[in-house]
N, C-alpha and C positions, 0 to 999 in steps of 0.2 A: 042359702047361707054361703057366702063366699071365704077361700081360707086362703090367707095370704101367704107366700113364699118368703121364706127368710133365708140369704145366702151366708155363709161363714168368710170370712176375713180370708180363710186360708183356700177354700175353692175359687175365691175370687183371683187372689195371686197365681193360682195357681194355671185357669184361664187367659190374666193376661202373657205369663210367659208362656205358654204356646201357641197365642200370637205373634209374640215377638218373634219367637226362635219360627215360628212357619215364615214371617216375612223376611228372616234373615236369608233361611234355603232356599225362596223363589229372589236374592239380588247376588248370589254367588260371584256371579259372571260379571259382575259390575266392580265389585272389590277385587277382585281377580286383574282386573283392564286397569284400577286404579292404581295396583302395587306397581304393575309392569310398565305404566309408563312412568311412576317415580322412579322406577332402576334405572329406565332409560336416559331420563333427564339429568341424573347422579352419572350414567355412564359418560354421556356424551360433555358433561362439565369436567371432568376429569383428564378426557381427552384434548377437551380443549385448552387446560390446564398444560398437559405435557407438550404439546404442540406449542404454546406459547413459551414456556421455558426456553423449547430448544430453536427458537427464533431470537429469542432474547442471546443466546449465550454465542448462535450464530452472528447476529451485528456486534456483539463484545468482539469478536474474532476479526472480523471486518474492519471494526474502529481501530482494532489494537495494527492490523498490517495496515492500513490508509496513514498510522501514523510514522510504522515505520520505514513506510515507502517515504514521506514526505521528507525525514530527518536524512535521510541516506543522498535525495538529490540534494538537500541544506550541506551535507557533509562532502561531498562534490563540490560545489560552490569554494566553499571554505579550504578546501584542499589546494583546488587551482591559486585563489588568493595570497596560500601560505608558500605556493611555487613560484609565483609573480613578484618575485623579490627586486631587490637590487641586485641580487647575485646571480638570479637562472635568468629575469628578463631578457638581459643581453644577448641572452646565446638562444631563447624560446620565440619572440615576437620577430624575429628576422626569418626565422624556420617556417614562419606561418605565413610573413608576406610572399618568400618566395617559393613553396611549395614544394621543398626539396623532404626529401624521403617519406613521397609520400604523404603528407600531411592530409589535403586534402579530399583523400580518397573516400573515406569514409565517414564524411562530415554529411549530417544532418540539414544543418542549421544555416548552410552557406551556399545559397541556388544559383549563386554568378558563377560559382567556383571555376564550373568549364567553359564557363562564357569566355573566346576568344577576344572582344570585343571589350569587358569589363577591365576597370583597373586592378593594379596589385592590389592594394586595400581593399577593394571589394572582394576580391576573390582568396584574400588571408583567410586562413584557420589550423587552429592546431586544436588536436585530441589528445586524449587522453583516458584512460579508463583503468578498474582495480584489477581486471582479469582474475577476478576471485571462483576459485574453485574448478568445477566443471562446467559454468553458466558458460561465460564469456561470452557472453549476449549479445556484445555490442563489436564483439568483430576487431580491436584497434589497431589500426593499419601504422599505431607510434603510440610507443608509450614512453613519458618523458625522460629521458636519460640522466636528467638534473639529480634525481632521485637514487638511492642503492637499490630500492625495491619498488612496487607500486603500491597506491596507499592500499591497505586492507582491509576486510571487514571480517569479523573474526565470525566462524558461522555458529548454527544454531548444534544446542547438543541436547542428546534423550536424556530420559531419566535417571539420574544413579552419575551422570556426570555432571562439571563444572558449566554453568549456562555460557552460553556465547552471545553475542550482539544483540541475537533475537531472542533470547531467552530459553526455556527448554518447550522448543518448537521443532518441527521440520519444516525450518525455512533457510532460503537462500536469499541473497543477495549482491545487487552488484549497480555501479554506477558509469559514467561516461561524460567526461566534460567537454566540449569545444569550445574555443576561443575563437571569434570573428571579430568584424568589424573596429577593425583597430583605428583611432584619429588623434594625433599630434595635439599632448594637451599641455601643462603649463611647464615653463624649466625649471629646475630642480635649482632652486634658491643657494647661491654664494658660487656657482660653480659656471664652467663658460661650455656651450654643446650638449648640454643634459637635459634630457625633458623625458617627462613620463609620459603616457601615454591610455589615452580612456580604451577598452576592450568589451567584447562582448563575451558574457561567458554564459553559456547555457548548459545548463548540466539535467542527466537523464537518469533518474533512479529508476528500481527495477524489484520488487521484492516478489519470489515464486516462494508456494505452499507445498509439499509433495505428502504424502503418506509416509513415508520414512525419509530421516535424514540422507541427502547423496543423493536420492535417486532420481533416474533420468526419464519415470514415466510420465502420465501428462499429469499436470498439476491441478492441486483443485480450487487454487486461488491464486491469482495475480494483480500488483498492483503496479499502477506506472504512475509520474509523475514527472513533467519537465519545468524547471526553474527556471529561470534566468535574470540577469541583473547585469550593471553597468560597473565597472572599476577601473580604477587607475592602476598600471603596470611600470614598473622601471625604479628607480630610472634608466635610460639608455639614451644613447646617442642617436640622432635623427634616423629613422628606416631607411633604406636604400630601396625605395620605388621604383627603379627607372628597368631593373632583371625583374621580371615572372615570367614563368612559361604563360 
C-alpha cells in the first residue's frame, strides 16, 4: 500500500526562499563589482563634466582677449587716420620721408629703411605708439608731437572698482602704428600745389593677462595682432624727396 506525501503551501514558500536567499550569498562578489563600477562610471562622467566646464569658460576667456586684441590694433588704425589730418600732415609725412628724429629706428614694417641704395619714399616711416602703463612694448623711438598726450587706453580694474577698457580683468594693453610707403595721389580740388597723399599704415595691438593688475610677472595669456590698410593723408604740399639720409 503506497501513501502519498502531501506538502503545505507554507513548507513550500518556505523552501523556495532559501533557495533564493542561498543563491543570493554564493553571487555577493558579483553585485559588489556591479555597484563599484556604476560609482565608477558616475565618477568619471562628473569629471568629465567639470573638465569640460573649465575648457569651455577657458575659450570664453580666449575669445573675449582675441577680441580685444583685434579692436586695440582697429583703434590704432583709427587713431593714426584721426592724426592724418590737414592740420598734422604737413609737419608728420615730411618727418617720415626724411627720417629726422629718429623716426625710423624702430619701424617694423619698413626693410629698405637702412638701404643706402633705396629712395626716400621707400625708406619713409613714422611711428607711433600709446606707451600706456608699464608695458611699453613696442620701444617708440617718436611719439607724435601733434598730439597734448598719447592716445590712451584706459586699463583694466579689480573688483569693487570702476571697469576700465578691459573690463574687470587683469589685463593690459597697448598699440604701435607706423606709417610707410607714402605715393603722391590726387590734389586737393579748387586749390594750386596740394595734394594728398596714399600711406601705409600698420598698426600692432598687443593685449597681456597677468594674475593681478600691474604686475610685471610672466603672463598667462597674450594676444598680438597686426592690421594694416591703405589711406589718404593731407592735404600737403609736394614731399621734398631729393634730402634722406
Amino acid at each position: 500500500m503506497m501513501r502519498a506525501s502531501l506538502s503545505s503551501p507554507a513548507s513550500v514558500s518556505l523552501a523556495g526562499a532559501k533557495r533564493r536567499a542561498s543563491s543570493r550569498a554564493s553571487s555577493g562578489g558579483a553585485v559588489m563589482f556591479v555597484v563599484a563600477m556604476t560609482i565608477t562610471v558616475l565618477a568619471a562622467l562628473g569629471a568629465w563634466a567639470l573638465q569640460s566646464a573649465s575648457l569651455e569658460v577657458r575659450m570664453a576667456g580666449y575669445e573675449r582677449q582675441n577680441t580685444q586684441t583685434h579692436y586695440i590694433s582697429e583703434y590704432g588704425v583709427l587713431a593714426a587716420m584721426q592724426t592724418l589730418n590737414a592740420t598734422y600732415a604737413p609737419a608728420i609725412l615730411p618727418v617720415a620721408v626724411t627720417g629726422v628724429n629718429g623716426t625710423r629706428a624702430q619701424c617694423l614694417s619698413a626693410p629698405t629703411q637702412n638701404n643706402a641704395s633705396a629712395s626716400c619714399m621707400a625708406k619713409a616711416c613714422f611711428r607711433w605708439s600709446t606707451s600706456q602703463g608699464t608695458m611699453n612694448i613696442f620701444n617708440p623711438s617718436y611719439v607724435n608731437p601733434a598730439t597734448s598726450a598719447p592716445y590712451a587706453i584706459d586699463p583694466s580694474a579689480v573688483t569693487g572698482t570702476t571697469p576700465g577698457s578691459f573690463g574687470l580683468t587683469s589685463m593690459q594693453g597697448d598699440f604701435a602704428v607706423e606709417m610707410t610707403e607714402p605715393a603722391q595721389g590726387p590734389a586737393q580740388a579748387g586749390t594750386s600745389g596740394m595734394y594728398f597723399y596714399w600711406v601705409t599704415l600698420t598698426s600692432y595691438g598687443k593685449t597681456q593677462q597677468t594674475t593681478s593688475p600691474n604686475s610685471t610677472a610672466l603672463y598667462d595669456s597674450e594676444g598680438d595682432e597686426v592690421l594694416r590698410t591703405r589711406v589718404l593723408a593731407g592735404p600737403i604740399p609736394p614731399l621734398n624727396v631729393t634730402t634722406c639720409p
